[in-house]
N, C-alpha and C positions, 0 to 999 in steps of 0.2 A: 504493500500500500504506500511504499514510498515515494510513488510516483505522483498521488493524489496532491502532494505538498509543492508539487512542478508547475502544475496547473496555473498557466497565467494566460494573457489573451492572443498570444501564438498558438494557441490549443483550439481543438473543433472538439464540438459536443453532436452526437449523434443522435438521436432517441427516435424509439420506435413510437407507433402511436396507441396502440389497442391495447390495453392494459396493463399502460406507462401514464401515460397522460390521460385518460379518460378510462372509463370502466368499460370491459371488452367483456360483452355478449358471449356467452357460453351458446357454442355450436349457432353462431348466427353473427350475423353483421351489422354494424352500425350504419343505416342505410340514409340517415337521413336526421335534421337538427333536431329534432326533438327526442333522438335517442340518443343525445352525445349529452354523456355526463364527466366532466371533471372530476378525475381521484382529489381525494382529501388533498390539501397541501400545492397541489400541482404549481399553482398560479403563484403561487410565493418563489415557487423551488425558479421556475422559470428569470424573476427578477434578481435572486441569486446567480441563474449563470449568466444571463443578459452583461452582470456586471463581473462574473470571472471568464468566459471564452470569446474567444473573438468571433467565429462565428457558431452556428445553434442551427441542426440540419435536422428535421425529420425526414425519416424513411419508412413508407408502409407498404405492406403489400394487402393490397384491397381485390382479393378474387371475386368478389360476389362482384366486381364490374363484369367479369369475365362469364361470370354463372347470367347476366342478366336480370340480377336480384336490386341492382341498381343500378345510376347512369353514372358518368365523370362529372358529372353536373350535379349529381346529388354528392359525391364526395367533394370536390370544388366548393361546393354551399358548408356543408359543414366544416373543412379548414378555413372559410371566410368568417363564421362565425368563432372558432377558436383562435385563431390568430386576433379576433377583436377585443377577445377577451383578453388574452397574453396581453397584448398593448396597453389593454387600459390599465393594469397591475403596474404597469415599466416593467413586460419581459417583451422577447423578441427571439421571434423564429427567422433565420436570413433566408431557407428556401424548402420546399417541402420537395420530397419525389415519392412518386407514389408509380407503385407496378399493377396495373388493373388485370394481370393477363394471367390464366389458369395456369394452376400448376403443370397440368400437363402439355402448355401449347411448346411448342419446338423454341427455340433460344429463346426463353421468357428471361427476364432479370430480376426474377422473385430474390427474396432473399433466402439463403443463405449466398447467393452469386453475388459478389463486391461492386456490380455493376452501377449500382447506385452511387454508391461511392467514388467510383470514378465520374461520374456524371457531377456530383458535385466539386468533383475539382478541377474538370473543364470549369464547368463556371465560376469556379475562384479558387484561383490557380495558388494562392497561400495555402491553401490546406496541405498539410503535412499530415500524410493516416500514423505514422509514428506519433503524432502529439494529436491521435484525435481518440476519441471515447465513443463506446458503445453502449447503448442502454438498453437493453430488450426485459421482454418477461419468457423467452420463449428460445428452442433449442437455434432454430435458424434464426435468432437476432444474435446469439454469442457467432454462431458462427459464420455469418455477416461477417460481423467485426473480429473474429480472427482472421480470415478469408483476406479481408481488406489490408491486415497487419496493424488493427487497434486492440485497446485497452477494453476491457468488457468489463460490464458491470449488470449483474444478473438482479431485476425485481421482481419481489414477489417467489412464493414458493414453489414453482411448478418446479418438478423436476427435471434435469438436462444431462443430455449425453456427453455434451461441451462443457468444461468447466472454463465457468467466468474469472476474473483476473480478484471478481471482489465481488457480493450480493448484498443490498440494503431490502429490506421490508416494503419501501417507496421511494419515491425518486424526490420528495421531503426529506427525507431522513439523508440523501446523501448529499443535498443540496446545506443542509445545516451542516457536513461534515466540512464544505468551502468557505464557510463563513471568517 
């Protein structure tokens, strides 16, 4: 956990979004604004690293685009609605990617493939995956971010194949560890 103490705003924070940032539906999907709930804490933890990383990336993978369970328009509506919220707190997300495509379509960039993360450092070519963090609740978010060559950090109890570099309860509880 050494590393935690490194953490300044050369550093990129990754975090997943389904039950990191909001409460993730058990065998179903957040389809839509009036199913997206904020975990405890989130919105604070957020203007903690607003003010510790330089930049702040979420990464989802939203198959129900893929099942036709919803549109990009309905995931689009609801990261406009959380990003508004982040804001009005002073936190701040610099870019979302999101992979709508079935696990099984041919070269998907679901995660646990690092492709996302390459994607965000086309777009901002600072990023360093050596000084960047992963946060998932789930075995393909550690392995995302091993894959990419970052730091993990495992929420929440589900069990994983991949062991995380570090595990908090909530993404509160590791946001109070930067203070």
């Amino acid at each position: 956990m050494d590393w935690i103490g490194k953490i300044d705003k050369s550093w990129t924070l990754f975090l997943d979004r389904d039950g990191v940032i909001n409460v993730r539906l058990i065998d179903d999907y957040v389809k839509n604004i009036n199913e997206f709930e904020f975990l405890p804490g989130v919105l604070e933890a957020f203007k903690i690293f607003s003010e510790k990383f330089g930049r702040i990336i979420i990464v989802t993978n939203q198959q129900g685009v893929g099942k036709g369970l919803m549109t990009l328009q309905d995931v689009e509506d609801v990261h406009k609605l959380m990003l508004k919220e982040i804001e009005n707190q002073k936190g701040r997300v610099d870019n979302i990617y999101v992979c709508p495509q079935l696990k099984s379509d041919p070269d998907n960039f679901r995660k646990p493939s690092p492709r996302m993360a390459y994607m965000a450092q086309q777009d901002f070519p600072e990023i360093d995956l050596e000084k960047s963090i992963m946060i998932g609740d789930s075995n393909s978010d550690i392995e995302f971010g091993h894959n990419a060559g970052m730091y993990t950090i495992l929420i929440g109890n589900e069990p994983v194949k991949t062991y995380p570099d570090d595990s908090f309860g909530s993404l509160f509880e590791f946001a109070k560890m930067l203070k």
